[in-house]
C-alpha positions in Angstrom: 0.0 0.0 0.0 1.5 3.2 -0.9 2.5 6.0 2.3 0.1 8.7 3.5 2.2 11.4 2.0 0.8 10.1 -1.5 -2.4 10.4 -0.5 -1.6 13.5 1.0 -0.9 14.4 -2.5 -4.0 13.0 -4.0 -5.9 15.3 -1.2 -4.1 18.7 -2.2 -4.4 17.8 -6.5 -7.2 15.8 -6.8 -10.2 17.9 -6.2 -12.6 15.2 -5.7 -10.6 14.8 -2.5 -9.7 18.2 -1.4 -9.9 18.9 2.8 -10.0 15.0 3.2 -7.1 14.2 5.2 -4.3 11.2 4.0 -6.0 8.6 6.3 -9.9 9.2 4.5 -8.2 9.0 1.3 -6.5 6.0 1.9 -9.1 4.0 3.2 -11.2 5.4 -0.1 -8.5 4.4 -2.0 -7.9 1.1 -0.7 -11.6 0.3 -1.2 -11.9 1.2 -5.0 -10.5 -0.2 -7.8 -8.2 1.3 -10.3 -8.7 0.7 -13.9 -5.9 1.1 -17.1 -7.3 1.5 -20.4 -4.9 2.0 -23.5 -5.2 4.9 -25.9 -8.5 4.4 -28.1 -10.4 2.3 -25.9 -13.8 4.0 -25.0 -14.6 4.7 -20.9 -18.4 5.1 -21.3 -20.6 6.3 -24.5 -23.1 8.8 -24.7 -26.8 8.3 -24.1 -25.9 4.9 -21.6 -27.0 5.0 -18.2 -24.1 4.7 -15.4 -23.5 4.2 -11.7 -19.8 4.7 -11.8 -17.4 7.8 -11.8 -14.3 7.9 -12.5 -10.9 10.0 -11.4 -7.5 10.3 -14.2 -4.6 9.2 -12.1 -2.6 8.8 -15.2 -2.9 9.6 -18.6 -5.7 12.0 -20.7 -9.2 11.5 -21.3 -10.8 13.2 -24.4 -14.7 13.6 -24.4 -16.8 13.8 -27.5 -20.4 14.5 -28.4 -20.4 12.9 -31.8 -17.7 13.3 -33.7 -17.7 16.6 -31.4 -14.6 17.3 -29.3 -15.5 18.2 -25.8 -12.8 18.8 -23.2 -9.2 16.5 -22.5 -9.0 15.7 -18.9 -5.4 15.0 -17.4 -4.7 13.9 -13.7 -6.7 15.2 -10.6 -10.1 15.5 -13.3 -13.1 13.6 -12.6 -15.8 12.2 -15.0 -18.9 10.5 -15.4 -20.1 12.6 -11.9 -23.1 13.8 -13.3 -24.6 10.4 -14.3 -24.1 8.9 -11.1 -25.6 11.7 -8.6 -28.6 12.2 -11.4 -28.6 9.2 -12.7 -29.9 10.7 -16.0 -27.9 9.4 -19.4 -23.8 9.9 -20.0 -24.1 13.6 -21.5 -20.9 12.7 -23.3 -18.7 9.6 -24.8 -14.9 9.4 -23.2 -12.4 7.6 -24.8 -8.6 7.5 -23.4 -6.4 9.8 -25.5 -3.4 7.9 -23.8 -2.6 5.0 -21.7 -4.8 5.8 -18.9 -5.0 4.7 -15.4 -9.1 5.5 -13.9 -9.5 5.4 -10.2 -13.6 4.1 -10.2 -16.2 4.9 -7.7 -19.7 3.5 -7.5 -23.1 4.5 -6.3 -22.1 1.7 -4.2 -19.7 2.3 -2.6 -20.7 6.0 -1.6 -23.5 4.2 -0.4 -21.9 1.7 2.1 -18.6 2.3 2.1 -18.2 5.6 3.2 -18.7 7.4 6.2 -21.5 10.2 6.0 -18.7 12.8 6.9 -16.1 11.5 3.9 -19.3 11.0 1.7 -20.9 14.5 2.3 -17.4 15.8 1.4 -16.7 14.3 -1.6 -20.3 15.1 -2.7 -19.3 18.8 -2.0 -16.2 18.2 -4.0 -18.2 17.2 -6.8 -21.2 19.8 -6.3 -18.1 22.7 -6.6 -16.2 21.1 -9.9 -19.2 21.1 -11.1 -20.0 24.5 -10.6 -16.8 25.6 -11.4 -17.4 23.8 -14.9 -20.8 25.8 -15.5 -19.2 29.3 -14.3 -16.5 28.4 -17.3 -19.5 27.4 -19.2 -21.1 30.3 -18.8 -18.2 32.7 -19.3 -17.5 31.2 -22.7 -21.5 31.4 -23.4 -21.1 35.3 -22.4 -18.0 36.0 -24.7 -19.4 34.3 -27.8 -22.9 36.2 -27.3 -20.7 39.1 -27.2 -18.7 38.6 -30.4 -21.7 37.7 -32.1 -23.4 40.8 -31.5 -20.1 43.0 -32.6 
């Protein structure tokens, strides 16, 4: 089992476990399961219905609508968050751009696993990268609305 100063690490970089402290984030860690996936193979498609999320502890993730690109997501990002809290349809397909290594979580295991004070946590994690996604969202929405209208 790797030393609390790497999850120490994983606290302070990955945001999904930001003010946990290197004991909550090992015993979330040793409770998961990590996943590789080599460049090209698809993580999840658009439109199917999920119950995992995932965290990129190595390697890039690219997300597409179509033949759309979305975003890349590097180490620290999370995905497939929004399926599993609303448990509405994968709003996007993510295939690994590289080598990959996915740390997984299921409904599960926030469920059972997990203390209410870790869980609430990482659900406020997720509730604030997700806002901090829209508030980008939005800003880009803002700026092209105003080029448009020049």
């Amino acid at each position: 089992m790797p030393s609390l100063e790497k999850f120490a690490r994983l606290a302070e970089q990955v945001p999904l476990f930001n003010k946990l402290s290197a004991e909550d984030v090992a015993k979330i860690y040793s409770r998961g399961m990590t996943m590789q996936m080599e460049k090209g193979n698809v993580i999840f498609y658009k439109g199917t219905t999920g119950n995992q999320m995932f965290v990129v502890l190595r390697g890039k993730v690219s997300l597409f609508d179509g033949q759309k690109h979305l975003a890349d997501l590097t180490a620290g990002d999370m995905l497939g968050e929004m399926a599993l809290i609303s448990s509405e349809p994968r709003s996007a397909t993510a295939v690994a751009a590289e080598t990959t290594e996915l740390y997984v979580l299921s409904e599960t295991f926030f469920q059972k696993l997990l203390t209410k004070r870790v869980a609430i946590r990482i659900l406020l994690n997720i509730i604030g990268t997700l806002s901090n996604r829209l508030r980008s969202m939005n800003t880009k929405l803002t700026q092209l609305q105003q080029r448009q209208q020049q």
